[in-house]
Each structure stands twice: as C-alpha cells, then as structure tokens.
OpenMM code with the backbone's topology and positions (N, CA, C; nanometers):
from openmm import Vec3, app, unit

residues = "UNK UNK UNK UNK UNK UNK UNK UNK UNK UNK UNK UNK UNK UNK UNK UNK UNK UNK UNK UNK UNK UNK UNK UNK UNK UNK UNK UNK UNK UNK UNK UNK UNK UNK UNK UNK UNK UNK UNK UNK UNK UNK UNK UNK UNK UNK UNK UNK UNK UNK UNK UNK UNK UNK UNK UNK UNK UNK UNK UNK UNK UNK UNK UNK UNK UNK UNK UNK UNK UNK UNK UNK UNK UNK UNK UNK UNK UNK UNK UNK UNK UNK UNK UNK UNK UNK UNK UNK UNK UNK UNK UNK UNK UNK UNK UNK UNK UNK UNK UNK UNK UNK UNK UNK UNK UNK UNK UNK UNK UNK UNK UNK UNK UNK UNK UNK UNK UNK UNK UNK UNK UNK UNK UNK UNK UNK UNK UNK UNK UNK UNK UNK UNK UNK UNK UNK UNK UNK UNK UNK UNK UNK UNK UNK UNK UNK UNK UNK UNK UNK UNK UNK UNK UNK UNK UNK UNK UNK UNK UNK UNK UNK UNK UNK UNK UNK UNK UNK UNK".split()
positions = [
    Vec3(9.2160, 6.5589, 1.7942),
    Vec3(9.3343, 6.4801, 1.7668),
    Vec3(9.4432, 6.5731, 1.7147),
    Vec3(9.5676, 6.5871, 1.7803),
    Vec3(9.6737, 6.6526, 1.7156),
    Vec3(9.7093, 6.5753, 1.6577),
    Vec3(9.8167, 6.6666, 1.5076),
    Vec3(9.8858, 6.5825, 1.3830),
    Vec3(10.0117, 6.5762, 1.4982),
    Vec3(10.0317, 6.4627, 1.4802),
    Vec3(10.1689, 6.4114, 1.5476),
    Vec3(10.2561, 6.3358, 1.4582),
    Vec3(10.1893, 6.3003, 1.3671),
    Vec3(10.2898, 6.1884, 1.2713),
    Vec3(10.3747, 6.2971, 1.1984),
    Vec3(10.4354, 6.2081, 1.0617),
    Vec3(10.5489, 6.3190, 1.0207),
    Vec3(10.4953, 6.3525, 0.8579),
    Vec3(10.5305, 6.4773, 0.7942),
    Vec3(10.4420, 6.4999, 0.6572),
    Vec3(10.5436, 6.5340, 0.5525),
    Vec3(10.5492, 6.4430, 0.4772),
    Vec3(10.6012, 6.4396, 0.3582),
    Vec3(10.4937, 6.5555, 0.2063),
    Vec3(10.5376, 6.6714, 0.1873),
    Vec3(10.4706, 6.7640, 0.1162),
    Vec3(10.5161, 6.7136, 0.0036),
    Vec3(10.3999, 6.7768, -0.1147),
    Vec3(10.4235, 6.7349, -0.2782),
    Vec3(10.3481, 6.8513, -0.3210),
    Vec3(10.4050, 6.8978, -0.4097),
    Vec3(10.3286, 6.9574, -0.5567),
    Vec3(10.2958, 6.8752, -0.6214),
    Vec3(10.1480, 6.8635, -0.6976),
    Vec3(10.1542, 6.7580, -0.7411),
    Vec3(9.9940, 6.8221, -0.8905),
    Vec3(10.0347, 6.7366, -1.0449),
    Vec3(9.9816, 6.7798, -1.1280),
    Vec3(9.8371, 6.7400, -1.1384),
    Vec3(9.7277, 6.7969, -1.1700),
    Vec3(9.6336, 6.7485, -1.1753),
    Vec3(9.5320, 6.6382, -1.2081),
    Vec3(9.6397, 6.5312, -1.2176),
    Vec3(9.6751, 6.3718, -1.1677),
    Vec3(9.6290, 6.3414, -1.0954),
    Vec3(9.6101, 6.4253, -0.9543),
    Vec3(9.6037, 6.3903, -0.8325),
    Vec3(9.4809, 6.2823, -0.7758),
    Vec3(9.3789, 6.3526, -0.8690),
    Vec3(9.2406, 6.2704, -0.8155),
    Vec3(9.2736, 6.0511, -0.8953),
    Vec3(9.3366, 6.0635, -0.9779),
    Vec3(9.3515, 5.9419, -1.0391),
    Vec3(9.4651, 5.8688, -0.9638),
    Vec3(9.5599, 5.9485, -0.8758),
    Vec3(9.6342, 5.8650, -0.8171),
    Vec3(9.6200, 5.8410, -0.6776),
    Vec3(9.5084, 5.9114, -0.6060),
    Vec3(9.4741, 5.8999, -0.5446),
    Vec3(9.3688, 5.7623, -0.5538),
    Vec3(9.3047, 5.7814, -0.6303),
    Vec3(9.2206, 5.6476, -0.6398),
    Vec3(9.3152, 5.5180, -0.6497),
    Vec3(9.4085, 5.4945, -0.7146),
    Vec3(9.4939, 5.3820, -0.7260),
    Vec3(9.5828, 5.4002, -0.5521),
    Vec3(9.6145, 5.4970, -0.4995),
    Vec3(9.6847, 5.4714, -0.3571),
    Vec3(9.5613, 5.4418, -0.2558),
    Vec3(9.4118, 5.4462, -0.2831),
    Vec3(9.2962, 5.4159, -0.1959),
    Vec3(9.3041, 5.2628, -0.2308),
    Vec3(9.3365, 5.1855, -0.3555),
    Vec3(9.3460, 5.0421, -0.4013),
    Vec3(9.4377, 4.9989, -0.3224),
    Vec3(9.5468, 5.0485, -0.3153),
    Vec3(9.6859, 5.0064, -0.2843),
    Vec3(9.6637, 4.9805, -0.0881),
    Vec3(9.6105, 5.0979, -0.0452),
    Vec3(9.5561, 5.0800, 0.0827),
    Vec3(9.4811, 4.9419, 0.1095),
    Vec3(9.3741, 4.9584, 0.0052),
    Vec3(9.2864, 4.8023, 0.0426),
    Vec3(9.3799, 4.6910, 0.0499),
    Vec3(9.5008, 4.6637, -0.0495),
    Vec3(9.5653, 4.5622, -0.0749),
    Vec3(9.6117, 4.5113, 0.0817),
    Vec3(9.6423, 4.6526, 0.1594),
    Vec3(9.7086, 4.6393, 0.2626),
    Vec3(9.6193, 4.6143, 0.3954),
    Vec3(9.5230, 4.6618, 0.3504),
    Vec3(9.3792, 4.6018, 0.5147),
    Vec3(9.3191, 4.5782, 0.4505),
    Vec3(9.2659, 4.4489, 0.4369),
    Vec3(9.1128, 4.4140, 0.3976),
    Vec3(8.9786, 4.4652, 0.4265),
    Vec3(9.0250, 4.5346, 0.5601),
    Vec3(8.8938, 4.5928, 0.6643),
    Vec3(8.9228, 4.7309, 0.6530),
    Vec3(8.9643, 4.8109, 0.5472),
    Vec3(9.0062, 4.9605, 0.5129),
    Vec3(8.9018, 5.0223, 0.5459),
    Vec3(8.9213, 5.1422, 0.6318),
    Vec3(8.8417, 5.2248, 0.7019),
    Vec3(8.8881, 5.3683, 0.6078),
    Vec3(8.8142, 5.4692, 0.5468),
    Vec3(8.8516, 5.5534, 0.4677),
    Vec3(8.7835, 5.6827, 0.6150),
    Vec3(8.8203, 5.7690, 0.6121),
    Vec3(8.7334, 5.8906, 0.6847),
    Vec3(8.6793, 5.8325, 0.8103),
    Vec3(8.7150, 5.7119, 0.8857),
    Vec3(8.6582, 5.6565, 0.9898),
    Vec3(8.5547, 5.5998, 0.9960),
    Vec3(8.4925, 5.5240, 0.9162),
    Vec3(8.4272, 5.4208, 0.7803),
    Vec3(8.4436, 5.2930, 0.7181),
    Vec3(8.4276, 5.1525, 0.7682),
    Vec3(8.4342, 5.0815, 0.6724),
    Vec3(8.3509, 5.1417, 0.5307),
    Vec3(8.5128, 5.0385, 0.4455),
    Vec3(8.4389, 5.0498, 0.3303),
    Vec3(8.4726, 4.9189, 0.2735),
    Vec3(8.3295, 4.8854, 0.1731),
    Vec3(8.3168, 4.7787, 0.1652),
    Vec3(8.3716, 4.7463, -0.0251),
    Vec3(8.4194, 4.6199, -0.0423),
    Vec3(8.5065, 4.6127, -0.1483),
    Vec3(8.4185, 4.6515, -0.3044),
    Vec3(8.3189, 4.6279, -0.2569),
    Vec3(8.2761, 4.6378, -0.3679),
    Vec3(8.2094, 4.8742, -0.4227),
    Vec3(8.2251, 4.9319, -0.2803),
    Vec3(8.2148, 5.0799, -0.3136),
    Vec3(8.3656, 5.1308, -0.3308),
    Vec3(8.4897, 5.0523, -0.2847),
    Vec3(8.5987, 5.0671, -0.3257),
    Vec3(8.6474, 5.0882, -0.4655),
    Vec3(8.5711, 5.0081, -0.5117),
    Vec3(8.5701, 4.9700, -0.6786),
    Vec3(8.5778, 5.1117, -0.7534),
    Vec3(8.4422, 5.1902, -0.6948),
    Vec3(8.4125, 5.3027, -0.7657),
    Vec3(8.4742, 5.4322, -0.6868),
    Vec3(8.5795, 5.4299, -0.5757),
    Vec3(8.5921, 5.5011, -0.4877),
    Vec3(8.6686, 5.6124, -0.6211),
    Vec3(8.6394, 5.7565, -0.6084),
    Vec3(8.7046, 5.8560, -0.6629),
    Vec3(8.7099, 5.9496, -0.5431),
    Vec3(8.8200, 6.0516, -0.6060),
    Vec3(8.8258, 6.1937, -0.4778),
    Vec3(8.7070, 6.2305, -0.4228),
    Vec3(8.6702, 6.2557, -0.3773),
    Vec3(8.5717, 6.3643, -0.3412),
    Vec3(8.5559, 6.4804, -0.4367),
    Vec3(8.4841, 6.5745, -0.5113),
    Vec3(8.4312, 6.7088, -0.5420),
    Vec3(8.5066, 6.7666, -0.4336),
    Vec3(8.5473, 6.9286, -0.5171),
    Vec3(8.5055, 7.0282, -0.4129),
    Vec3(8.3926, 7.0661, -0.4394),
    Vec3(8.3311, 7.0865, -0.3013),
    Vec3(8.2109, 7.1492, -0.2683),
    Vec3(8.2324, 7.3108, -0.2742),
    Vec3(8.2083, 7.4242, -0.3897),
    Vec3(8.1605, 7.5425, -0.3706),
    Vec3(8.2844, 7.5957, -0.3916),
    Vec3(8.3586, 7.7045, -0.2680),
    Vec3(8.4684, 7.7545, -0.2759),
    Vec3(8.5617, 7.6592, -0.1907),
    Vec3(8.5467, 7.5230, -0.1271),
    Vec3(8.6091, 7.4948, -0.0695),
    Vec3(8.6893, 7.3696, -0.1544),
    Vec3(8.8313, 7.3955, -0.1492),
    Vec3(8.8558, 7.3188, -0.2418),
    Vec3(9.0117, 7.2537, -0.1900),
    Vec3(8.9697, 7.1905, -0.0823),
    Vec3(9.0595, 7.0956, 0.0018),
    Vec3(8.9861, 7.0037, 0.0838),
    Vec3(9.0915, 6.9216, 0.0925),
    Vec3(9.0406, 6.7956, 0.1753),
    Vec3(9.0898, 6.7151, 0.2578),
    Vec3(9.0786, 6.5774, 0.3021),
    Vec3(9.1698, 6.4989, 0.3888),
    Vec3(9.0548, 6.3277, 0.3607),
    Vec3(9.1699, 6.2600, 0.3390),
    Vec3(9.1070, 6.1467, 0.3229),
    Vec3(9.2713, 6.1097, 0.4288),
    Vec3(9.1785, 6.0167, 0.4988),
    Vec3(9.2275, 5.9014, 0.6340),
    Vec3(9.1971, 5.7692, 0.6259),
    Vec3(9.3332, 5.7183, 0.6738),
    Vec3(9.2683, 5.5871, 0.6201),
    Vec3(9.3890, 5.5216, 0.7697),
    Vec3(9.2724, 5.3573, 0.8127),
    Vec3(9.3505, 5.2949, 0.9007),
    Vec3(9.2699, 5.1669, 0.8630),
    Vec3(9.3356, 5.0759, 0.9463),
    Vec3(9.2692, 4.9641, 0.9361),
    Vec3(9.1547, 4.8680, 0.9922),
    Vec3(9.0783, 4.9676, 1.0995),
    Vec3(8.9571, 4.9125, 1.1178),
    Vec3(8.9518, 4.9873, 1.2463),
    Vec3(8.8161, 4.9156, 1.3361),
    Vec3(8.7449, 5.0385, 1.4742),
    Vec3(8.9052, 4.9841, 1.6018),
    Vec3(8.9406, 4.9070, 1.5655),
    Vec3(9.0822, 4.8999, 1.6567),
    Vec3(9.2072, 4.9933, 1.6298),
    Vec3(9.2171, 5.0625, 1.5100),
    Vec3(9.3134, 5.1557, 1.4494),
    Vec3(9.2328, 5.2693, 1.5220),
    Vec3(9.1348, 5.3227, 1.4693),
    Vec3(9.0452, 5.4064, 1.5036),
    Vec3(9.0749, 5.4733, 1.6246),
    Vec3(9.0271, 5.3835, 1.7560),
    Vec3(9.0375, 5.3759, 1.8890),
    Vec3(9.1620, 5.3996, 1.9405),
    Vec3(9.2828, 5.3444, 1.8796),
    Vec3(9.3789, 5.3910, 1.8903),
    Vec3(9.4620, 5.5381, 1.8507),
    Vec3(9.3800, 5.5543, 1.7326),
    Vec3(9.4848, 5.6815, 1.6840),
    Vec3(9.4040, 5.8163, 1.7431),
    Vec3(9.2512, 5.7928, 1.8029),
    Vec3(9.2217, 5.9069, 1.8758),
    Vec3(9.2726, 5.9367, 2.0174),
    Vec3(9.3272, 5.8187, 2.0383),
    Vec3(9.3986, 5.7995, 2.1998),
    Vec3(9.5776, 5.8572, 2.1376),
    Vec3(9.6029, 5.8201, 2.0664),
    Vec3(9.7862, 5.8216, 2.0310),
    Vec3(9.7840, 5.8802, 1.9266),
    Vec3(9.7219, 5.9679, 1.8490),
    Vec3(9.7475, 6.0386, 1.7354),
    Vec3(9.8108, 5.9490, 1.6360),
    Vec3(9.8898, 5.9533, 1.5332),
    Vec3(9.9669, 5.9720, 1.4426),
    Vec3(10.0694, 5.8526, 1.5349),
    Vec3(10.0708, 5.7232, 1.5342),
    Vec3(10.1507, 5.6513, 1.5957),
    Vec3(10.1102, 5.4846, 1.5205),
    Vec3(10.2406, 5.4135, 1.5359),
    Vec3(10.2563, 5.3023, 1.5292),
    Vec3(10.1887, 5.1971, 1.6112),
    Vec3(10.1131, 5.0924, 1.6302),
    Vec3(10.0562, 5.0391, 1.7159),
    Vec3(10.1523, 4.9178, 1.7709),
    Vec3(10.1140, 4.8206, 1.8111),
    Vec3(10.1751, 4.7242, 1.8818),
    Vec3(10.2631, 4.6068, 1.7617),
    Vec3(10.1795, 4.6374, 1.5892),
    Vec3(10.1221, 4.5395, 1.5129),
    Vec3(10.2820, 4.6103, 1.4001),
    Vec3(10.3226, 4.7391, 1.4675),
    Vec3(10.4303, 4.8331, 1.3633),
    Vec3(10.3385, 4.8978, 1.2259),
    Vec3(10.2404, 4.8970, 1.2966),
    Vec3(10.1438, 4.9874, 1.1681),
    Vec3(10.0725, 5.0902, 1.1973),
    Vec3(10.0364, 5.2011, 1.1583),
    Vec3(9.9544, 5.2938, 1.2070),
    Vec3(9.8574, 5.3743, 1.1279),
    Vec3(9.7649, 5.4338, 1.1611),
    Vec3(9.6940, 5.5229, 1.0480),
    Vec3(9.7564, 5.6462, 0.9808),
    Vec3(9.7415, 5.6949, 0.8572),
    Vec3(9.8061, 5.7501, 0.7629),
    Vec3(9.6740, 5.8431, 0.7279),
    Vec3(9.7301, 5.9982, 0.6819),
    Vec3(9.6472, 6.0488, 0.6017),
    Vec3(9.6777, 6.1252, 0.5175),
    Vec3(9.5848, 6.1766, 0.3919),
    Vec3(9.6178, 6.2567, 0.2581),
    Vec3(9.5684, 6.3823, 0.2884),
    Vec3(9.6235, 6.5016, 0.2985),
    Vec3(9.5526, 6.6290, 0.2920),
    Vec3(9.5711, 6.7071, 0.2053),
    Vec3(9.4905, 6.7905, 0.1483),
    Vec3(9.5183, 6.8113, 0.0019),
    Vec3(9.4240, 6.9774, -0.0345),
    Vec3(9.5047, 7.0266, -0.0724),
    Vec3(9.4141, 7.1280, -0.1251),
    Vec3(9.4509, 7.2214, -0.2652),
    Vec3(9.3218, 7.2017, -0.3824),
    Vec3(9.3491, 7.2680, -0.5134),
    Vec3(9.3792, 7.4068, -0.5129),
    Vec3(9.4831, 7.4453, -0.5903),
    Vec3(9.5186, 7.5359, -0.6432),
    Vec3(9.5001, 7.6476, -0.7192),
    Vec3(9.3823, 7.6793, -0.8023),
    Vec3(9.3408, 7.7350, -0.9510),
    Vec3(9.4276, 7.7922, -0.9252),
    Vec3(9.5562, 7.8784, -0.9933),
    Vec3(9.6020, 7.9681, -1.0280),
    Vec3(9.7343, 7.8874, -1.0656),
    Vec3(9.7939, 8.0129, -1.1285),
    Vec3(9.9431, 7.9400, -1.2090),
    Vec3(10.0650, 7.9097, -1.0818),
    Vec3(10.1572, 7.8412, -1.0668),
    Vec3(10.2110, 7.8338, -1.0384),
    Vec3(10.3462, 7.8381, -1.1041),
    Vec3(10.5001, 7.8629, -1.1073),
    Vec3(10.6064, 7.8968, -1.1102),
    Vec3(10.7248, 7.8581, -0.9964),
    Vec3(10.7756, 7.7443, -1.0729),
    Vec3(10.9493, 7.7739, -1.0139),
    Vec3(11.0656, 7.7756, -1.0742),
    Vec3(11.1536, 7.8364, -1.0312),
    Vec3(11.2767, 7.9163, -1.1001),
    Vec3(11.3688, 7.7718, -1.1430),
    Vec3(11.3405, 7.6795, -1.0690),
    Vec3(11.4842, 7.5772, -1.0989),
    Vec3(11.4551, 7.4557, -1.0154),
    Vec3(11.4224, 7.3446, -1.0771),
    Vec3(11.3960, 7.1997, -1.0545),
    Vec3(11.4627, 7.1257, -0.9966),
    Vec3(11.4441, 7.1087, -0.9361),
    Vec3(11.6275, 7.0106, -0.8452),
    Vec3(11.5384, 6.8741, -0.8071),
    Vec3(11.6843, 6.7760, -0.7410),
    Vec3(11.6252, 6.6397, -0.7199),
    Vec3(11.5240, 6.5402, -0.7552),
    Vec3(11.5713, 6.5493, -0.8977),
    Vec3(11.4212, 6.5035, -1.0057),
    Vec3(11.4998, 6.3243, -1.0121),
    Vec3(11.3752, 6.2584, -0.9746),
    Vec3(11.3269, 6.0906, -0.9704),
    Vec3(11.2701, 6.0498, -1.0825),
    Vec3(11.3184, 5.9809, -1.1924),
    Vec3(11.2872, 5.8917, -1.2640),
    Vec3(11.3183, 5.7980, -1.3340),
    Vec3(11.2412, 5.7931, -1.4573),
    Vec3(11.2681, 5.6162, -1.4620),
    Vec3(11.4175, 5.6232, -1.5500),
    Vec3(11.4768, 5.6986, -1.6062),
    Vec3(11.5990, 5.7087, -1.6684),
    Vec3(11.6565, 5.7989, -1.6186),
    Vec3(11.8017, 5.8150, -1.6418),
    Vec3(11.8843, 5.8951, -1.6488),
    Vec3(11.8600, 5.9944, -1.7313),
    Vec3(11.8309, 5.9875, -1.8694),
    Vec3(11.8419, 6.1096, -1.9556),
    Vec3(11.6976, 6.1407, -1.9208),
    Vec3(11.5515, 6.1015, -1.8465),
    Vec3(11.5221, 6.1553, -1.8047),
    Vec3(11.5338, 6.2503, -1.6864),
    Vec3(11.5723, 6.2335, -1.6490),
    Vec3(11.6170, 6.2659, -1.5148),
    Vec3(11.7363, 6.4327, -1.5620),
    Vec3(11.8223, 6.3776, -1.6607),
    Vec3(11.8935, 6.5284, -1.7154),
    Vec3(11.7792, 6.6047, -1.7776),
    Vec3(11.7093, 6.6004, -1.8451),
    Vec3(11.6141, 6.6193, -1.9097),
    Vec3(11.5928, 6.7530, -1.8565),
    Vec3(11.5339, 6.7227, -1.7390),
    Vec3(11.4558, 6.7647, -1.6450),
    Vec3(11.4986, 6.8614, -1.5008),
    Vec3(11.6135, 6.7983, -1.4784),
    Vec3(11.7102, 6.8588, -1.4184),
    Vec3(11.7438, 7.0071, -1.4045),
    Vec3(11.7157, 7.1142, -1.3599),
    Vec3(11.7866, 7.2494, -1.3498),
    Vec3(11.7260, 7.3348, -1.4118),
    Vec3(11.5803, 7.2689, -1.4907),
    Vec3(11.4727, 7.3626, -1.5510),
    Vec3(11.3832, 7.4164, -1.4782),
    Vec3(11.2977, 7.5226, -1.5257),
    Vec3(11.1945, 7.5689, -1.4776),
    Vec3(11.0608, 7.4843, -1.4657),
    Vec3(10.9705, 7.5763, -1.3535),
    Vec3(10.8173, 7.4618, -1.3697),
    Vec3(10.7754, 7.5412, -1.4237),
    Vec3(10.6776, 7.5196, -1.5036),
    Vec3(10.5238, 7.6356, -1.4682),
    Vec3(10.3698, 7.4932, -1.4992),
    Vec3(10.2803, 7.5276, -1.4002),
    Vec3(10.1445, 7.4684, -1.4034),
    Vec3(10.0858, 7.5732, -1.3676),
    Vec3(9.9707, 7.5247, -1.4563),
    Vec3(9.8572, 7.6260, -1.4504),
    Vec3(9.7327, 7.5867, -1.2880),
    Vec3(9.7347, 7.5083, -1.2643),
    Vec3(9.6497, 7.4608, -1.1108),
    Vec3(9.7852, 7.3737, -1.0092),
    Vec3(9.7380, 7.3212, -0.9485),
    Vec3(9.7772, 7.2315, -0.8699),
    Vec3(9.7030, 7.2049, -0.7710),
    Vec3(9.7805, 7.1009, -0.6704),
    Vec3(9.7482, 7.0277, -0.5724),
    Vec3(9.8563, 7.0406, -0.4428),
    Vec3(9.8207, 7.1261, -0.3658),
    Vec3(9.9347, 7.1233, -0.2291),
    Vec3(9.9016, 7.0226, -0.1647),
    Vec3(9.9802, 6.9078, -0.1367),
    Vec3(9.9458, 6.7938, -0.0692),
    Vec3(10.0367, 6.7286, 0.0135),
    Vec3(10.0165, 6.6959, 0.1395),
    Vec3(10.0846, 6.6512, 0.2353),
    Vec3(10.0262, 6.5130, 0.3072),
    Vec3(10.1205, 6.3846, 0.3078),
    Vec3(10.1393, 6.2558, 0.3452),
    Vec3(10.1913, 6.2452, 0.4332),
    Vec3(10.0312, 6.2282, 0.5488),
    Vec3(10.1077, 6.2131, 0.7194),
    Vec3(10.1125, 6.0910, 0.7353),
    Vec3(10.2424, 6.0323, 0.8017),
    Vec3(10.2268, 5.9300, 0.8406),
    Vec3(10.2763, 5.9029, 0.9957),
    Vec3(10.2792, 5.7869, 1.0211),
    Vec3(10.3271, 5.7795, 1.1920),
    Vec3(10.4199, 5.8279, 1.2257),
    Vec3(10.5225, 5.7792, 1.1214),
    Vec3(10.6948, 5.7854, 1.1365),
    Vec3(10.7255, 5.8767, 1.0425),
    Vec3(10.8879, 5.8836, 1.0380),
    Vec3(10.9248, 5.9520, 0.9372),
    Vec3(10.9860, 5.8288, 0.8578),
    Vec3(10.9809, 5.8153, 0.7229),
    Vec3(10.9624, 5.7099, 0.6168),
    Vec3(11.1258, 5.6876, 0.6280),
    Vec3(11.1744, 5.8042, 0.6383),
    Vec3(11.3717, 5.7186, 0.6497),
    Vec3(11.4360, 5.6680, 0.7630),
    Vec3(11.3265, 5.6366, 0.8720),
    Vec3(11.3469, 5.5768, 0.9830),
    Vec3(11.2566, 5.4441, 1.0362),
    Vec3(11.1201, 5.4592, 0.9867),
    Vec3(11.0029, 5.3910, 0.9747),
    Vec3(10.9746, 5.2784, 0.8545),
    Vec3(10.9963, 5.1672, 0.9019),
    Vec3(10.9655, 5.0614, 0.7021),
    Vec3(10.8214, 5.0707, 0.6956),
    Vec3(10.7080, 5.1104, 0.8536),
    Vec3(10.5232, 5.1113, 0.7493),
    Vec3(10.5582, 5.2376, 0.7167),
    Vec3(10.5965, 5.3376, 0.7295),
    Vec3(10.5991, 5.4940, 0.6597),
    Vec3(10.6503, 5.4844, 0.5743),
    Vec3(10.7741, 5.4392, 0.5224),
    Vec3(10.8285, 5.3924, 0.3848),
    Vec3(10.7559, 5.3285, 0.2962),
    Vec3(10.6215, 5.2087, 0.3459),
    Vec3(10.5882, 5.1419, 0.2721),
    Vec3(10.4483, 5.2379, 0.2200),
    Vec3(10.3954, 5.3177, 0.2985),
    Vec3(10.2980, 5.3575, 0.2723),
    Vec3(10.3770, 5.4618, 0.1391),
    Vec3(10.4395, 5.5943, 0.2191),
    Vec3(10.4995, 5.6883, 0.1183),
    Vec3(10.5393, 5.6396, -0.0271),
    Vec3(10.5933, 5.5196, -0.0175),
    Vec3(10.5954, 5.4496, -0.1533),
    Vec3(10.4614, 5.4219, -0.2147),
    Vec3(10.3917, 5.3567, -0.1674),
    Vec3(10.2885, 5.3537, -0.2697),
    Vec3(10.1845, 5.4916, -0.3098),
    Vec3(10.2334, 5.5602, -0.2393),
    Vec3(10.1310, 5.6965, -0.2676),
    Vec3(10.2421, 5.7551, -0.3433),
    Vec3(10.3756, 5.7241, -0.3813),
    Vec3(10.4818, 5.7689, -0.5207),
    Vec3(10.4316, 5.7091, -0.6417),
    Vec3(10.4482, 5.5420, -0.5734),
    Vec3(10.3867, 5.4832, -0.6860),
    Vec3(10.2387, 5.5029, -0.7546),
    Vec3(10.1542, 5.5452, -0.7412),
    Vec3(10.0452, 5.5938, -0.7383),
    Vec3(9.9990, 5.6428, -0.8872),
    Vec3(10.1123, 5.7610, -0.8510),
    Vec3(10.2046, 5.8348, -0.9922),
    Vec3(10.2344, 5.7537, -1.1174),
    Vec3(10.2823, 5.6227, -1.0580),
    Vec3(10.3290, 5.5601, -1.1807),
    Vec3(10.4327, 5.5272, -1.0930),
    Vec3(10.5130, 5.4041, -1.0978),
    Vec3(10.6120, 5.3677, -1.0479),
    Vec3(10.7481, 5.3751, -1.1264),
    Vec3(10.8496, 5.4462, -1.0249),
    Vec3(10.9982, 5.4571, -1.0417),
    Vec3(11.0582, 5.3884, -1.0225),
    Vec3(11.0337, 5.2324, -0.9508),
    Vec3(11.1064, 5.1527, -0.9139),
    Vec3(11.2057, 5.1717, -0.7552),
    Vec3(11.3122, 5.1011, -0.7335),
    Vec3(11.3587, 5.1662, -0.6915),
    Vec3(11.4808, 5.2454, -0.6962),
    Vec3(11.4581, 5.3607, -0.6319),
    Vec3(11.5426, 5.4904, -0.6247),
    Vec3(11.6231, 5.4949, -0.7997),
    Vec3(11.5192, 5.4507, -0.8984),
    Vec3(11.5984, 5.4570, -0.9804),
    Vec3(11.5975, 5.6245, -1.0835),
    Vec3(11.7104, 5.6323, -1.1486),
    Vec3(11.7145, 5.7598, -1.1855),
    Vec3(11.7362, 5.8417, -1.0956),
    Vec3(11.7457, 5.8350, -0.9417),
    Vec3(11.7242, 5.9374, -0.8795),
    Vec3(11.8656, 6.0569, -0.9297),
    Vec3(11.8982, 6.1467, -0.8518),
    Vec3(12.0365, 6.2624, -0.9296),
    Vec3(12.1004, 6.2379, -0.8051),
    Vec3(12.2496, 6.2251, -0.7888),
    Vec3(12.2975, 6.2134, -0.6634),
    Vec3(12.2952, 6.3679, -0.6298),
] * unit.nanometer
topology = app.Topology()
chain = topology.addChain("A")
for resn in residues:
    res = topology.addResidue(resn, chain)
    for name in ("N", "CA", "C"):
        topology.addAtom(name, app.Element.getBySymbol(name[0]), res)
C-alpha cells in the first residue's frame, strides 16, 4: 500500500502514549466497529487499549485505524482515500526520540489564552526525548471536513484548545 493521504507532522512531549490512548477513544466514538492495525477491536479491550512498548532498539510505530473489513478492502485497493460514505482510514506513525532536542525560536504557538500564547511566543524549546509523529489522513484537513475532524481530535487529545482559540495571527 502506498502513503497517499496527506501528513500533518508534530513534535510532540512525552504525553504522547496518554494522548494517544484518548484519540484511540475518540476514534471509537466515531466507528463503533473500530478496526485498530486491521483488527476489530472489541469495546471492552478498548477500555484498556495503551501504546504499544517499544520492543528492544526499535522504538517506532504505526497504529491504523478505519472502520471495519469494508474500510479495510478499500484502503488496500485506494490507499489513503475518502470512500463513497466522505470517510476514510487514518493513521499515527510515530517514532521515540531518547536524546535532547533543541529549537532556536517557537513560532505559531495555539492556546487556550492570549497571554499564553505571548508567553510562549519567540522562545526557545529544549526536551530531553520526544516523539516524531506524523497524522496521515485521506485529505488535507484545510480542504477535507473527515481530515479536519480527525486532525482535531488527535489536537484535542492533548487537551483541547477549542476553537482556533489563542491562535497568533
């Protein structure tokens, strides 16, 4: 299967495994018949669903998710596409970091205030791990409302901003 859909990248703090579990909830909300890795899964192993481990030195992953053996069938035929229904399968790919990371100057910072948002604004990062992670979806989310809806809840995930609020023009 080629990636054909479109990927929204994140740095993201070692959060990741906890918001990931709440955007695997947020998924169920949205198919009842949530297929994780090409898999029903059933509501009640949902409950306890966490990241995956890395296994050893390998310390990336991909969790996929669609909405049942009719998504499935489709997205190995059409990749990364919208179906008839305006919905399509979505996936998380992700891989840990150990080492420090560094950036010189923070730009386009989203949150829930303004003086957060100055706060934060035009400073430096530094984290000690991370998470390189990229959100494929069918569409591209500023053209697409299921890519918007998905990309939102894997923001919200994080904790919700509402909308576009705080953002910096």
């Amino acid at each position: 299967m080629d990636i054909t859909g479109h990927s929204t990248d994140y740095i993201v703090d070692l959060s990741f495994p906890q918001a990931m579990t709440r955007f695997v909830r947020r998924a169920q909300q949205r198919w009842a018949g949530l297929f994780l890795y090409g898999e029903p899964v059933a509501a009640k192993a949902l409950a306890d669903w966490t990241l995956p481990e890395a296994e050893g030195d390998d310390y990336s992953g991909i969790v996929t998710f669609s909405s049942g053996p009719e998504m499935e069938a489709f997205w190995e035929e059409n990749g990364y596409a919208l179906d008839a229904s305006g919905q399509g399968p979505y996936s998380v790919f992700y891989r840990l970091h150990a080492q420090p990371l560094h950036a010189a100057t923070v730009s386009g910072v989203r949150a829930e205030s303004p003086e957060a948002v100055e706060a934060v604004e035009g400073t430096s990062l530094l984290l000690s791990e991370y998470y390189a992670v990229s959100l494929v979806t069918p569409g591209d989310p500023a053209a697409d409302p299921f890519s918007k809806a998905v990309l939102d809840d894997f923001v919200n995930s994080f904790g919700p901003l509402g909308p576009q609020t705080g953002q910096s023009a």
